[in-house]
C-alpha positions in Angstrom: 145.5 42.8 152.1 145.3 39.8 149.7 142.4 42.0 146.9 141.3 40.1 144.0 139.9 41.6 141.0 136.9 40.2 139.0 136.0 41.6 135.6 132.1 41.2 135.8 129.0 42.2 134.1 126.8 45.3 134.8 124.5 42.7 137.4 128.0 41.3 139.2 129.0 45.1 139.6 125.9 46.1 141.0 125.9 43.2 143.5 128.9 45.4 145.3 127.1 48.8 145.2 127.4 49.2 148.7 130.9 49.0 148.7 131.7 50.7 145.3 129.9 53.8 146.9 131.9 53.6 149.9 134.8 53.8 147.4 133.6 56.6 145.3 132.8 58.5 148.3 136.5 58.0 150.2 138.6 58.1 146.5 136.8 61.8 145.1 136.9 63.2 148.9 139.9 65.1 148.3 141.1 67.6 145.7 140.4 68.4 143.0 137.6 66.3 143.4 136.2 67.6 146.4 133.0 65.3 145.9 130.8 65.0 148.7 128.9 62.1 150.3 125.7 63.1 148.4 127.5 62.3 144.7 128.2 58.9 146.3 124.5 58.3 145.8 124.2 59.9 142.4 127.1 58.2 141.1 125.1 54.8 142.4 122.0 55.8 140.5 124.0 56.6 137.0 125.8 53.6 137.2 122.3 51.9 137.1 121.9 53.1 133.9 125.5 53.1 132.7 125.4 49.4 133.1 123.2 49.3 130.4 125.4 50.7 127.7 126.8 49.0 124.7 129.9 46.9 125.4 129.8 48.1 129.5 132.2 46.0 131.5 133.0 46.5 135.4 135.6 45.1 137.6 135.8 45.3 141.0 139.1 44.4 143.9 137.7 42.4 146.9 139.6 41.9 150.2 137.1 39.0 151.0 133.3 40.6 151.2 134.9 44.0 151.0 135.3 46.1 148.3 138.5 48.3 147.5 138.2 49.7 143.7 136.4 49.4 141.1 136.6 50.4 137.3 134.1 50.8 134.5 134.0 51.0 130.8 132.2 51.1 127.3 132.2 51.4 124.0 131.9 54.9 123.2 128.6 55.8 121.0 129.2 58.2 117.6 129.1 60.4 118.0 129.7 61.6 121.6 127.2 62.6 123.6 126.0 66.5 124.1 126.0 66.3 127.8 129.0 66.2 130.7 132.9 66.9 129.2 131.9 66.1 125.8 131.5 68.6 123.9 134.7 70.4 124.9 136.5 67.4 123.8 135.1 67.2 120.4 136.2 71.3 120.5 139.4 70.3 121.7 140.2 67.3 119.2 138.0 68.5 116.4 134.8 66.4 114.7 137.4 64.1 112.7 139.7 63.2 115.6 136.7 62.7 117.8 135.2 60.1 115.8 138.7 58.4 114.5 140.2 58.3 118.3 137.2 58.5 120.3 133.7 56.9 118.8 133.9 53.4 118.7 136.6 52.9 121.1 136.8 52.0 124.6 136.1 54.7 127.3 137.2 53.7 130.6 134.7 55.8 132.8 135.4 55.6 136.4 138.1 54.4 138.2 139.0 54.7 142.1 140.5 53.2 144.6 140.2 52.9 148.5 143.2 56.0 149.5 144.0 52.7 152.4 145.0 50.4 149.5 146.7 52.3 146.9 150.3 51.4 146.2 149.2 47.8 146.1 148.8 47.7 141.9 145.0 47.7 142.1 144.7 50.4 140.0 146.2 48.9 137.5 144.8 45.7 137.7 141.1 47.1 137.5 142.5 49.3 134.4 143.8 46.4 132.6 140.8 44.4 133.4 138.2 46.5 132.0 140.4 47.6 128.9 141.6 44.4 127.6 139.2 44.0 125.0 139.1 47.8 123.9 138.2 47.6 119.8 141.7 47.7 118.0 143.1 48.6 121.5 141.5 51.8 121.5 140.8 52.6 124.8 140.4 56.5 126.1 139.5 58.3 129.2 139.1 61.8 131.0 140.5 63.0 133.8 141.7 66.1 135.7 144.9 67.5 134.9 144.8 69.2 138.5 144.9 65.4 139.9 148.8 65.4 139.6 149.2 61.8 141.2 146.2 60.2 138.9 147.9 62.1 136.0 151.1 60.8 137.1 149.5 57.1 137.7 148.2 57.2 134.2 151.8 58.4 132.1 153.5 55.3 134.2 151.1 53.0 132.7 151.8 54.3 129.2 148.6 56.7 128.6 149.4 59.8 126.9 147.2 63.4 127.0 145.9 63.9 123.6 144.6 67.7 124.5 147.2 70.6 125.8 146.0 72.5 127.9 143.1 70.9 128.7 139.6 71.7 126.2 138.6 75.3 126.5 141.0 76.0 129.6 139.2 73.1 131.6 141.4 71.0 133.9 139.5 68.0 131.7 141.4 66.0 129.3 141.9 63.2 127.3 144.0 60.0 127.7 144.5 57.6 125.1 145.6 54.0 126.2 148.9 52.8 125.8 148.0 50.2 122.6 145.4 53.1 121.1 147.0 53.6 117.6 146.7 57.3 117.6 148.8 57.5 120.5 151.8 58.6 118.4 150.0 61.6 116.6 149.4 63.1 120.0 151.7 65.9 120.5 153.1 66.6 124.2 152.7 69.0 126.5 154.6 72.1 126.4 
């Protein structure tokens, strides 16, 4: 496989949706995800409108015409959202961490890779090329701290958790990016 990545704009990214639903669909198969085909097509139709957030930026790895991972990202609004994992993060954090760490920064959104190509740096690749330009270097993201090798994937690349355990006993929590300044007050697991 000889994958290229290209940082592009919420239109570029949409030109792959075919192939970043095929990705979505084959990377969240398996635990803990256990997504089926069906949140594919949903995660297609919020990405429509995810594309239109403030500071969005997409990249997507291409073996030619066909698409192996993708990542999104933007600029988190202040504060968070009611809706999703937010508002156990805020509990988690607290209001004042939220906004210092969170609002304003970068929040990397999705990113997933073709289980054919991992091992070939793709990940990281898309990661870098949608977080480049977080504010300050504040980029952050959620994930599942049941997802042992994504958790793994993320410490090797210099994230750290900045909630233990997880907000309110949910296998949800937060990562801050490895040039994110508050990475140092973060406090590590037990």
């Amino acid at each position: 496989m000889a994958a290229v990545v290209h940082r592009l704009p919420g239109s570029g990214l949409l030109a792959h949706r075919d192939g970043i639903r095929a990705v979505y669909a084959a990377a969240f198969a398996e635990p803990p995800w256990n997504a089926d085909p069906g949140e594919a097509d949903a995660y297609l139709a919020r990405l429509t409108d995810d594309v239109r957030r403030p500071g969005f930026t997409g990249a997507v790895a291409l073996d030619g015409e066909e698409v192996l991972g993708f990542a999104t990202a933007w600029t988190s609004g202040t504060p968070l959202p009611g809706s999703r994992s937010y508002p156990r993060v805020t509990a988690a954090l607290g209001p004042e961490r939220t906004t210092a760490w969170l609002c304003g920064g970068l929040e990397v959104d999705e990113l997933a890779v073709m289980p054919g190509a991992h091992g070939l740096g793709l990940g990281r690749t898309l990661l870098e090329a949608v977080t480049r330009d977080a504010p300050d270097g504040r980029s952050w993201l959620l994930t599942s701290t049941q997802a042992d090798a994504t958790v793994r994937f993320y410490e090797r690349l210099g994230w750290r958790q900045a909630t233990h355990p997880a907000p309110q006993g949910y296998a949800t929590a937060v990562f801050l990016g490895p040039h994110h300044p508050a990475r140092t007050a973060t406090v590590p697991p037990l």
